[in-house]
N, C-alpha and C positions, 0 to 999 in steps of 0.2 A: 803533656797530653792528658794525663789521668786528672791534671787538678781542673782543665776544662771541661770533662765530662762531669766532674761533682758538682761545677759551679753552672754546669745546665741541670742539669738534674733539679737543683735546688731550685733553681727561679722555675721551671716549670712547677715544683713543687711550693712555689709561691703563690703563682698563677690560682693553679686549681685554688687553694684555702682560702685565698680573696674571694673567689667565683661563688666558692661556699657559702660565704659568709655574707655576701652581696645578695645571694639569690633572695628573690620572693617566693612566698609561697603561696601557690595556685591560687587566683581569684574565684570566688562561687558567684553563681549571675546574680545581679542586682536588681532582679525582678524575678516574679514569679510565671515561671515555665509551664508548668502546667503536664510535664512528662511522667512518664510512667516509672524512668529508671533516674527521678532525680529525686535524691536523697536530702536535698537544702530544703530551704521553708516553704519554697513555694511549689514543690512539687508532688505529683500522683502516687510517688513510690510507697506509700503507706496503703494505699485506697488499693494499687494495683496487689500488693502483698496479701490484706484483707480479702479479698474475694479470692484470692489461691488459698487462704486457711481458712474460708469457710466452703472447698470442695468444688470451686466453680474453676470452670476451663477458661486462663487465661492466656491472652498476646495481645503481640503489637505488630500494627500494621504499617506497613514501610511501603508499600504501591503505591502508585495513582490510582483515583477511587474509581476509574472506569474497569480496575480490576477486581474491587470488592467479589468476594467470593459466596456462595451462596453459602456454605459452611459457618459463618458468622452470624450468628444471631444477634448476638450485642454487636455496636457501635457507640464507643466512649466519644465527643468531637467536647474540646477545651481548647478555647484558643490560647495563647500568650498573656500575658496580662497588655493590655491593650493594643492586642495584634501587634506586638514587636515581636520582627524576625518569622511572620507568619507566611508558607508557601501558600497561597490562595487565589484562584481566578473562577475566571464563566466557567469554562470548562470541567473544574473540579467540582464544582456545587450543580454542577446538572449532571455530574455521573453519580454523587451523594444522594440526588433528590430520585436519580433512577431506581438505584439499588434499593432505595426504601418502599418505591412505591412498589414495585418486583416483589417483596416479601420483607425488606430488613426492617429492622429496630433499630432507631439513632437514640442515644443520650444528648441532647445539644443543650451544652450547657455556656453560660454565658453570652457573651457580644459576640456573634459573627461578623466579622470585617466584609465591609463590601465588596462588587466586583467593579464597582464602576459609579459614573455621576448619573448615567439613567438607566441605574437599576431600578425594578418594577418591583414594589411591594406589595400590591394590590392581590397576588395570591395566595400572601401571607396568613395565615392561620393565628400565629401570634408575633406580637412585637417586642420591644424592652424597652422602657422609659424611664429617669432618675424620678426618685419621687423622696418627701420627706420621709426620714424613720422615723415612724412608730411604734416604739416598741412595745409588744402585748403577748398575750397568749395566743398560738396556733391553732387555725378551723380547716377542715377540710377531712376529707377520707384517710388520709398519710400521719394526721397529727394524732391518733389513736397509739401511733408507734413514734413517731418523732412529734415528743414535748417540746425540747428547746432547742432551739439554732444562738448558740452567740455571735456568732458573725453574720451578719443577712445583705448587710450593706445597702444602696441607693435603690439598685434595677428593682423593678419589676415589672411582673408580665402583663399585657392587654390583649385581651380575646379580641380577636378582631370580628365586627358583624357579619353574620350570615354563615357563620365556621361552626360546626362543633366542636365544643372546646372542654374538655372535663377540667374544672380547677382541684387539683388533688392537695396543695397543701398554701395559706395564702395567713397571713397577719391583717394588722389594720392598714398599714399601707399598699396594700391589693397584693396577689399571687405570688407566690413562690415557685411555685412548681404545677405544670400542664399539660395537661396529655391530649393528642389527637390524631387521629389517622391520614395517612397520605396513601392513595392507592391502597392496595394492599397490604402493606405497614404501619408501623407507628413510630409516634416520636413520642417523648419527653421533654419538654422544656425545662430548665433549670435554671434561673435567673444566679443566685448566690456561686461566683466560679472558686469563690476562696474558702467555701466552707469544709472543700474537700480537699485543702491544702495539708503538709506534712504536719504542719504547726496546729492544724485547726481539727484534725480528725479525730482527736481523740479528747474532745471536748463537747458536751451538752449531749443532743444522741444525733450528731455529724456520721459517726459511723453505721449508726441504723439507714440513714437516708442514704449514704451511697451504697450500702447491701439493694435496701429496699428499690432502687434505681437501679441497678446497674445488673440484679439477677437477669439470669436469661429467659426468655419469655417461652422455651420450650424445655424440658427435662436433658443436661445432658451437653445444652448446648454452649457456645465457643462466645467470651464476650471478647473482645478488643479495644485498646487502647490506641486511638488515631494519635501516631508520631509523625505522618506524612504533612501535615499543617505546619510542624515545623522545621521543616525544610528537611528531617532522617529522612529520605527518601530513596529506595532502592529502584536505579531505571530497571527499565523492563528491557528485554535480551530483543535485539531487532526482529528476529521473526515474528515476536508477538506483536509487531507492529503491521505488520504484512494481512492482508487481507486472504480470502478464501480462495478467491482467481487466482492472487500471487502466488500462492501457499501452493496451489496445483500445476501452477507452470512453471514453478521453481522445482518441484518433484520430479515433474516430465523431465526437464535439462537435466537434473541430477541422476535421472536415470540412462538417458540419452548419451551421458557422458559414463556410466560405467558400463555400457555395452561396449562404447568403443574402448575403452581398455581393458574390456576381456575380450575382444577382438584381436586386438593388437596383445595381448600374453596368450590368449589361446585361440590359433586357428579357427574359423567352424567351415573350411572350404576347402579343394586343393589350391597352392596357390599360381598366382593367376602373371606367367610371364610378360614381360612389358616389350619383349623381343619375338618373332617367329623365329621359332627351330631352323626354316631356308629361307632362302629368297622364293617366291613365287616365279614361275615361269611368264612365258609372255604369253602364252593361250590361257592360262590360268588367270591372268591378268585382266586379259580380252572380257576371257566368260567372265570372272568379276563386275567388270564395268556392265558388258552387257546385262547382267542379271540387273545392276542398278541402273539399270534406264529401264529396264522394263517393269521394276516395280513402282515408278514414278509416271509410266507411262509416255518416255521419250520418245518411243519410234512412232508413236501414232502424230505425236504433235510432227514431229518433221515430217513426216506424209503429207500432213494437212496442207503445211507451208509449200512444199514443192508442188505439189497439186493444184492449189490455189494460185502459184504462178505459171504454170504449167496452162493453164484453162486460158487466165488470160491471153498469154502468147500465142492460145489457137485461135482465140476470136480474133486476132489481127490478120491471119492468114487468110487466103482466097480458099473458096470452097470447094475445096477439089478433091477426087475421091482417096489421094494419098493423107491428105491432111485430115477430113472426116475420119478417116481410121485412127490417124494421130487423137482424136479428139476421143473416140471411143475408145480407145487402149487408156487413157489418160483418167476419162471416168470411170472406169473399172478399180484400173488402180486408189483412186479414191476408197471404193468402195472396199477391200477388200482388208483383211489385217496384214499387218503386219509382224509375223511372228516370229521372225530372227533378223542381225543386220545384212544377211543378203537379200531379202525382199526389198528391205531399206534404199539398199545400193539401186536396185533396178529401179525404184523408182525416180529418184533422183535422175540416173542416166536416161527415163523416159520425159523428165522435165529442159532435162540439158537439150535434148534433141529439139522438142518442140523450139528453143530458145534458139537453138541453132536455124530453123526452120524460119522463125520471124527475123531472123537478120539477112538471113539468105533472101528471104523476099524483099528486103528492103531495098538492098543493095538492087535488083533487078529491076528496082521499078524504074515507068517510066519517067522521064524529068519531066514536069509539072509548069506549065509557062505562067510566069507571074509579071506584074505588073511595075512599070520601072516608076521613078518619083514624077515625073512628068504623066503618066496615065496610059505609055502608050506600051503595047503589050513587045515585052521582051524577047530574049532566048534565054533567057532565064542567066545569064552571065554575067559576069559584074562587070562595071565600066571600068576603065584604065585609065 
């Protein structure tokens, strides 16, 4: 027994040192990212470092941009190196272009990935088109502080007609860098996305141009690196999806529902028997009922109805001084209330009578001679 636990022991002790020795070690991406916390060649982690040791309030942003906060003065946006693994739609680029116009500052730097085949350019301010390099010396406002770019690559920028468009730093093969207002805001354009890569920032005055970009346009304020582009995205908690009606009628229920569980732990009444202490009697009963037809108004409607047959029954009688008085006792009674069920009762039994009175006549009358099928006048008897 003891030599098979040594000889498992060992082969798992095999296992493992194979597993060691086999492992890889961790791939770094094979493109340039463009992230704040990537330390490999193609990413921001030097630029975002930079602007925390030169006393600038830095983060990153992880929402959807319809959360952008007003707190944020800067806006960093780098896509991927050619929009690989970019989270991007309609939706996000018109809550981008909102927040700007509201007040924010974008950095957009690079190729923006489209939203679609009939996206609309035309309110574009500026564009990006490959052109030849030229390499030369720097003109613009910005080349005072950044001499040289080694890296600049193909883009560049096109002011498009009818915009105002400040060109703040541009070579012979047109623009570099652009600035213009949206709304209330402003943007930068940045054609060059690699010159603010880990590999490249600390070459030519790359580091001048992303201070000189990327400060915040107010004393004090918050710049941000957009990681929500690629795909670090933290959802939003369901409430915040919930609108203002919802948000109030979810409160109402919410409260609606802790009344009745401090109802139900604490009293606010005597409570309330589901039995009577006795049985009611049967006068008690009576007056019961009777109180409930008189608040409905029963005894009048049955008046109406015995009296209304009552009437009839007199118009069929002969007019005679006994029946006249039947008929004036009758309309009285009509007229008068009915204010407990013994008035009730009398009238009824002064309907019964009339009723008894129309049959009594009936029966007296006399037989009526009618006509046999032949035409000749009968005794009113049937044939045999």
């Amino acid at each position: 027994m003891r030599r098979d636990v040594i000889v498992a022991v060992a082969a798992v002790a095999a296992i493992a040192l194979v597993s060691l020795l086999t492992a890889r070690a961790p791939q770094g991406p094979k493109w340039a990212t463009h992230a704040s916390d990537d330390y490999s060649f193609g990413g921001y982690r030097a630029w975002y470092d930079l602007m925390a040791r030169e006393g600038v309030r830095v983060t990153r942003f992880h929402n959807h941009h319809d959360a952008l906060p007003a707190s944020i003065d800067t806006l960093i946006l780098s896509f991927p190196q050619d929009g690989l693994g970019s989270f991007w739609d309609r939706s996000e680029r018109d809550a981008l272009q909102g927040w700007v116009r509201a007040g924010g500052r974008l950095i957009d730097i690079g190729i923006t990935p489209s939203v679609g085949r009939a996206e609309d350019t035309k309110g574009e301010s500026v564009l990006g088109v490959d052109r030849p390099v030229e390499r030369g010396s720097l003109a613009g406002p910005w080349a005072s502080t950044v001499a040289s770019l080694p890296e600049r690559g193909k883009l560049r920028l096109v002011p498009q007609p009818h915009h105002n468009v400040d060109v703040l730093l541009r070579d012979r093969s047109g623009p570099l860098v652009a600035r213009y207002t949206l709304g209330r805001g402003e943007v930068i354009s940045i054609a060059p996305a690699s010159v603010f890569e880990n590999r490249m920032l600390a070459r030519g005055d790359a580091a001048r141009l992303a201070y000189l970009a990327a400060r915040p346009g107010r004393p004090g304020g918050t710049v941000a690196f957009d990681e929500t582009i690629r795909g670090d995205l933290t959802e939003k908690a369901w409430y915040l999806a919930l609108s203002v009606p919802e948000l109030v009628a979810l409160a109402f229920l919410l409260l609606a529902g802790l009344l009745w569980l401090a109802y139900g732990l604490f009293p606010l009444g005597p409570p309330l028997r589901l039995r009577a202490p006795r049985e009611p009697t049967s006068r008690e009963f009576l007056d019961a009922v009777a109180a409930l037809y008189g608040r409905v108004r029963a005894r009048e409607h049955a008046r109406d109805a015995l009296t209304a047959e009552a009437h009839r029954n007199v118009e069929r009688l002969p007019r005679t001084a006994t029946n006249l008085a039947l008929a004036v006792r009758i309309a009285g009674a009509a007229a008068d209330p009915v204010p407990d069920d013994a008035t009730l009762v009398a009238v009824a039994a002064l309907a019964r009578t009339a009723r008894e009175e129309t049959i009594r006549a009936g029966r007296n009358a006399a037989i009526t001679p009618r006509r046999t099928p032949s035409g000749r006048a009968g005794a009113g008897r049937r044939r045999s």
